[in-house]
C-alpha positions in Angstrom: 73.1 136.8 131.3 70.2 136.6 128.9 70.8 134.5 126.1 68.6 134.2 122.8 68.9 131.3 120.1 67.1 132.5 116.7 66.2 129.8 114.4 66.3 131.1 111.1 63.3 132.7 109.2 61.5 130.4 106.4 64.3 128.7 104.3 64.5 128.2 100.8 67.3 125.5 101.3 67.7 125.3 97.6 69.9 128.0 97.5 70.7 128.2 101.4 68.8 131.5 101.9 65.0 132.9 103.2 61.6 132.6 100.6 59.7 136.2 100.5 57.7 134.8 103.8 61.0 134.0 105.3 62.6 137.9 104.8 59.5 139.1 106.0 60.1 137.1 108.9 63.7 138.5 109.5 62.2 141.9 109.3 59.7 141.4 112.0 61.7 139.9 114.2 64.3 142.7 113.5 61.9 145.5 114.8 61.4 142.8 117.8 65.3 142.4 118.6 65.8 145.9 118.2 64.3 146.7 121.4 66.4 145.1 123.2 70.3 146.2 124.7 72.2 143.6 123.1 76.3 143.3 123.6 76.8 140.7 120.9 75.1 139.3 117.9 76.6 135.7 116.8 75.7 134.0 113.3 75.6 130.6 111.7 78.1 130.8 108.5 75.3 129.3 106.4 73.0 132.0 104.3 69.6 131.7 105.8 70.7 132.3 109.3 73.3 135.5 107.7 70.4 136.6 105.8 67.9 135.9 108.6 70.0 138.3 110.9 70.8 140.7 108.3 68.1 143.1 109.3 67.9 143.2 112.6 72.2 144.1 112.1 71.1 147.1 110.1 69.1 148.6 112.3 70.8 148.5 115.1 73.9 149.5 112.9 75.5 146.6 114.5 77.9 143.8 113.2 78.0 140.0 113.9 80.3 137.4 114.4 80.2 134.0 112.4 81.3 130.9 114.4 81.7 127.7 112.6 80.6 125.5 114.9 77.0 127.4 115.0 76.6 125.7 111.4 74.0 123.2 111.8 74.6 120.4 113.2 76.4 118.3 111.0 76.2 114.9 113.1 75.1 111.8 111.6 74.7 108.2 112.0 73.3 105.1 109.8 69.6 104.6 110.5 69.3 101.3 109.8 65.6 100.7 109.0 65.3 103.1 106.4 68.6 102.0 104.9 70.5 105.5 104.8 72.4 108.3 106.7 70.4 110.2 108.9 69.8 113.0 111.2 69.7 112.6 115.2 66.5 114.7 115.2 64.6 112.6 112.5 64.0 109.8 114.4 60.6 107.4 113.7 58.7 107.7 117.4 58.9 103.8 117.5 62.8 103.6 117.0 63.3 106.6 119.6 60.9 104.7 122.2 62.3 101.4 121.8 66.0 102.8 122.9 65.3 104.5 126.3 69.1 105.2 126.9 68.2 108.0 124.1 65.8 110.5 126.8 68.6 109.7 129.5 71.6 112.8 129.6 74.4 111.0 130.2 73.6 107.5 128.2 72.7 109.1 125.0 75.9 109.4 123.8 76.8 106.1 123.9 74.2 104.5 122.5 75.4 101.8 119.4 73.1 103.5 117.1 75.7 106.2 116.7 78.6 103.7 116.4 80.3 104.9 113.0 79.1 108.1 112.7 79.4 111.8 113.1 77.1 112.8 116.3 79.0 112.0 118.9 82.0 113.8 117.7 79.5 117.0 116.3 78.2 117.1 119.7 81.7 117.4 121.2 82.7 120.2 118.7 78.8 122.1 119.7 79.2 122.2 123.6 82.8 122.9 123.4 82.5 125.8 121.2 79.6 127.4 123.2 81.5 126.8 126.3 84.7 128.4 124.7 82.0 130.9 123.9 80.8 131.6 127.0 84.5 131.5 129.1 84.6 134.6 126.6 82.0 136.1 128.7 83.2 134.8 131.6 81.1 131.7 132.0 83.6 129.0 133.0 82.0 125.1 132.8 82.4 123.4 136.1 80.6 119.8 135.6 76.6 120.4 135.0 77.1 124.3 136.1 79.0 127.4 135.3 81.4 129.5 137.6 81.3 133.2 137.3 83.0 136.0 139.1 81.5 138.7 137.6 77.7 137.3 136.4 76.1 140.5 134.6 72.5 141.1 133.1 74.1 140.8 129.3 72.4 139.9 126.5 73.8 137.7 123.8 72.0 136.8 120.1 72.9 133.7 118.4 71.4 133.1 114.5 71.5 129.8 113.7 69.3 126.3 113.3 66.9 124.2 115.0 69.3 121.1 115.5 72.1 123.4 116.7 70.1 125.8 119.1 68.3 122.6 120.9 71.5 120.7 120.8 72.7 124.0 123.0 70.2 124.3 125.2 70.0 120.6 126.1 73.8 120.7 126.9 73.2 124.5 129.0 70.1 122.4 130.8 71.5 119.3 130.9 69.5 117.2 129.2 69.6 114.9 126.4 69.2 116.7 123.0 67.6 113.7 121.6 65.1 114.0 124.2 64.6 117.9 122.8 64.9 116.9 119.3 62.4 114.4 119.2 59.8 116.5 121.5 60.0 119.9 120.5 59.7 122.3 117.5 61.8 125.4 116.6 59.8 127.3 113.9 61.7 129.7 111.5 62.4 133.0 112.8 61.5 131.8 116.5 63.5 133.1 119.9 64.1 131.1 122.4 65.6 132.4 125.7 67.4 131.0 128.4 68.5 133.2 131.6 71.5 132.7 134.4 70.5 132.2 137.8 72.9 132.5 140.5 71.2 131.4 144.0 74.9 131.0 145.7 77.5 133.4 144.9 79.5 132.2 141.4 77.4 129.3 140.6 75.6 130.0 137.3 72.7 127.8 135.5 70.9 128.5 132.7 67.0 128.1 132.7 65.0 128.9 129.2 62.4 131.5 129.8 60.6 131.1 126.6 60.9 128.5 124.0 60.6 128.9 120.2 58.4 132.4 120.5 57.4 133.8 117.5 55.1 137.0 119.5 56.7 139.2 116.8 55.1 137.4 114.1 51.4 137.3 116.2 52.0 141.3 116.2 51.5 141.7 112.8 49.0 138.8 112.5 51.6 137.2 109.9 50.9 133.3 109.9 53.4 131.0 111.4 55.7 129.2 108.7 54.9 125.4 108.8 58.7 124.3 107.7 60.4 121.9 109.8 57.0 120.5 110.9 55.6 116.8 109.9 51.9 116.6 108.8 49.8 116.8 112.1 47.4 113.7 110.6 48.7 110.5 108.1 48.8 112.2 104.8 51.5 109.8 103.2 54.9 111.4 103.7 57.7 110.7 105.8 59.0 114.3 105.4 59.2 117.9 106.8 58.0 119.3 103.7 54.2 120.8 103.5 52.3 119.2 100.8 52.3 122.3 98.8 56.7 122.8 98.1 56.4 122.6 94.6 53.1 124.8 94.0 53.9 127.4 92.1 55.9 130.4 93.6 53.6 132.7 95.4 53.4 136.6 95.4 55.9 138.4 97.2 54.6 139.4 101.0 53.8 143.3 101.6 55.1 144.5 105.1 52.5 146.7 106.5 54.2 149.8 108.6 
């Protein structure tokens, strides 16, 4: 089984849908998808990952299926030095390296930083609906491993978000999301793939091939999207957002065919 998470194309989270970059994104990656023999398509109820997958689902005159729990991830807990409820992946480097526990698989989750909130029970709800996904398929979880009768060459397409996808792919590697949170980047409209291998008869693991590609968007020499990145040197801001989010709105992109 091949299986692709899609982080959605550029956001405009004001209204929970793409900017003009982000649907040229989605189109892009649409001629990319559509190259491929996919059984299923799976989407995130929120708009920008519906509208991000919108394209590639007409062109392959195709349909997908929204799960709930492929929102993104919802989990939060009380961070304690800035004074307010936060999310797992937006952790200060020195916090994260001061608790150790957080990198480690199993201790994560028990950690007292998440006493009283969400991210333990999120993280529940996240790993058991892709494993209920997967049983669909006939992937059943046995411990850190999957148990298949009948393991085919399938490929399965999942829109959804960065704190989602990683959190999925830590739990089909076995590793602790926070440890993928904090050290890796999903930029919008970026695939990343993870395959089965099945070296004894039955016994299925997942290993990711490629990690937050975005080849479709070097193909048309269209420049990366910097959302969801903080400021490579000091420039004053504890955010996500690029220095220029409220410059005025600029021209809508042409697609070159």
């Amino acid at each position: 089984m091949r299986l692709m998470l899609v982080r959605h194309a550029e956001p405009d989270y004001s209204v929970d849908s793409l900017t003009p970059k982000g649907r040229l994104e989605a189109e892009l990656l649409s001629r990319r998808l559509a190259r491929l023999d996919v059984k299923a398509f799976y989407t995130s109820p929120m708009g920008r990952a519906k509208d991000t997958a919108a394209p590639t689902l007409r062109r392959m005159n195709s349909t997908a299926r929204i799960l709930p729990w492929l929102a993104e991830f919802r989990g939060r807990f009380f961070d304690e030095e800035r004074g307010r409820d936060a999310i797992p992946w937006d952790l200060r480097p020195r916090f994260y390296q001061a608790h150790p526990a957080l990198a480690d698989r199993e201790a994560w989750l028990h950690e007292p930083i998440f006493d009283g909130g969400t991210v333990r029970d999120i993280w529940r709800e996240s790993c058991d609906g892709l494993d209920s996904l997967l049983a669909e398929h006939g992937y059943l979880r046995d411990g850190q491993l999957y148990r298949c009768d009948n393991n085919q060459a399938d490929t399965l397409v999942l829109f959804c978000h960065f704190g989602i996808a990683t959190a999925l792919m830590a739990h089909l590697i076995n590793a602790s999301p926070v440890a993928l949170w904090q050290g890796l980047c999903m930029q919008p409209s970026s695939v990343t793939t993870l395959i089965t291998e099945e070296r004894v008869k039955g016994e299925v693991v997942f290993r990711c091939m490629q990690y937050g590609d975005l080849s479709h968007l070097y193909a048309a020499d269209e420049p990366c999207s910097t959302a969801a990145l903080f400021a490579e040197c000091y420039d004053g801001r504890d955010s996500t957002e690029p220095a220029s989010w409220s410059a005025p709105p600029q021209p809508e992109p042409t697609l070159f065919v």
